[in-house]
C-alpha positions as CSV (number, residue, x, y, z in Angstrom):
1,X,18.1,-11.5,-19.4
2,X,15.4,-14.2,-18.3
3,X,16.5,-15.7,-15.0
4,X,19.0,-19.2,-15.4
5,X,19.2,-22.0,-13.1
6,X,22.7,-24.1,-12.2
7,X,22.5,-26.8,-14.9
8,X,24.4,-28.9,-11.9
9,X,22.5,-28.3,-8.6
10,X,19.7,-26.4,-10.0
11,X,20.5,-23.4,-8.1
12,X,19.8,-19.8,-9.4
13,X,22.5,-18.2,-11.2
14,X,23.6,-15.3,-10.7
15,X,25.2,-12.6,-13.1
16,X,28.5,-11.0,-11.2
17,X,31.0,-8.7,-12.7
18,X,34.7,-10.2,-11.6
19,X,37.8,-8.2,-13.0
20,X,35.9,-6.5,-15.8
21,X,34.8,-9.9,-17.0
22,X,31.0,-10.9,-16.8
23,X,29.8,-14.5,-15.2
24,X,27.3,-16.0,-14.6
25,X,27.7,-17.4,-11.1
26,X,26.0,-20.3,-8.8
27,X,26.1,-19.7,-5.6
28,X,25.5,-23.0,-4.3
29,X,28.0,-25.2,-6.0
30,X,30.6,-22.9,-7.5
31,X,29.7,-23.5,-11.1
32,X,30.3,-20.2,-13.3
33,X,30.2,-19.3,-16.9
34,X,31.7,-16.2,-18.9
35,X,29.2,-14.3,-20.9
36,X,30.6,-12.5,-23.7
37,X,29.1,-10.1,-25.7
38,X,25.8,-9.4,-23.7
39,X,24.9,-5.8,-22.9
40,X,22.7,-5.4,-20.0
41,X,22.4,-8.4,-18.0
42,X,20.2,-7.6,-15.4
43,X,17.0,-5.4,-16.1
44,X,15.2,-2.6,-14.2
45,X,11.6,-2.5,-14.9
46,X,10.3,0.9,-13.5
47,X,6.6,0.7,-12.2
48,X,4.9,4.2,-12.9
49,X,1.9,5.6,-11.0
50,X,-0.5,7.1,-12.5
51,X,-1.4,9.9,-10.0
52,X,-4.5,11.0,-11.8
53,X,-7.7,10.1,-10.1
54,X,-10.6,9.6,-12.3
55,X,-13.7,11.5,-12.9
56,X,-16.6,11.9,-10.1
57,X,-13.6,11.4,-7.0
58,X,-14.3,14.3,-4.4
59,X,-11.5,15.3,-2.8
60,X,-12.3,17.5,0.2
61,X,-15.8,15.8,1.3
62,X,-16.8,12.9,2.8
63,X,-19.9,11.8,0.8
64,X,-21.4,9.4,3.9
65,X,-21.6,12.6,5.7
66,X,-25.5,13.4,5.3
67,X,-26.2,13.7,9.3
68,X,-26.9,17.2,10.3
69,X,-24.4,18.2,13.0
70,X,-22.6,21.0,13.6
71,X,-18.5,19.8,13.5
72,X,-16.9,21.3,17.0
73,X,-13.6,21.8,15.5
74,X,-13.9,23.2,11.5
75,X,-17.6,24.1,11.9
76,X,-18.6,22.0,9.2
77,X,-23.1,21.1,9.3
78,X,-22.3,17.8,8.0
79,X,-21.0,14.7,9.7
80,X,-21.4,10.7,9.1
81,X,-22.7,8.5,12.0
82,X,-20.9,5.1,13.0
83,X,-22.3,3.2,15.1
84,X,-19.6,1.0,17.0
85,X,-21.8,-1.3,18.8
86,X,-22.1,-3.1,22.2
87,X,-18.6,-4.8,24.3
88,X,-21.4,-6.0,27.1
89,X,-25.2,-6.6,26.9
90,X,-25.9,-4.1,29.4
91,X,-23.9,-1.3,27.8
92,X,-25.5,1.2,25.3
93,X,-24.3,1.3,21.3
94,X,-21.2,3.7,20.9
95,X,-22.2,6.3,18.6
96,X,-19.3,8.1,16.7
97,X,-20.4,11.2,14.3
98,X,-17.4,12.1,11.7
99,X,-17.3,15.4,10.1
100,X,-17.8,15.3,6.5
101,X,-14.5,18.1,6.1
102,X,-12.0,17.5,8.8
103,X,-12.9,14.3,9.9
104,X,-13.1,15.4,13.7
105,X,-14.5,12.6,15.7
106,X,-16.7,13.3,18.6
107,X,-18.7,11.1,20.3
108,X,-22.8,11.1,20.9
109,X,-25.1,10.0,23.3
110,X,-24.3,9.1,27.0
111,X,-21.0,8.5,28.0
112,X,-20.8,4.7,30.0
């Protein structure tokens, strides 16, 4: 059922179940009707996922990761480098290296 609207104070309307008998219902100024003979009142649509991911998506690699760097924790010889930048002029850039498998994060460079 489409949603209604009060024909009095425009409110919605909402269906309520009083008694075994179905109304329609406005909350803001009282008005009601009786529905008869309607099945179903209010609907359920059920959104479904489709969990499938489509062709060419890796799964276990990171496909930035073409720096050549051993990873500390897993071992892994690839790793992808971010570079976070400056917070002062006189600091050096932050250099982050991500391994390609786990996704350990070490950082590179000197430490300020």
């Amino acid at each position: 059922m489409p949603m209604q609207f009060c024909p009095k104070c425009k409110g919605i309307i909402i269906p309520r179940t009083i008694k075994g008998r179905t109304l329609l219902l406005c909350n803001g100024c009282g008005w009601w009707k009786e529905v008869k003979g309607e099945k179903g009142l209010i609907e359920v649509d059920k959104i479904v996922h489709d969990s499938t991911k489509g062709e060419g998506v890796v799964d276990d690699e990171n496909i930035l990761a073409t720096y050549k760097h051993k990873c500390e924790k897993c071992g892994y010889e690839k790793a992808e480098i971010q570079d976070i930048g400056v917070q002062y002029s006189d600091e050096d850039n932050v250099m982050l290296v991500k391994c390609g498998k786990c996704g350990f994060v070490e950082r590179i460079g000197e430490a300020s």
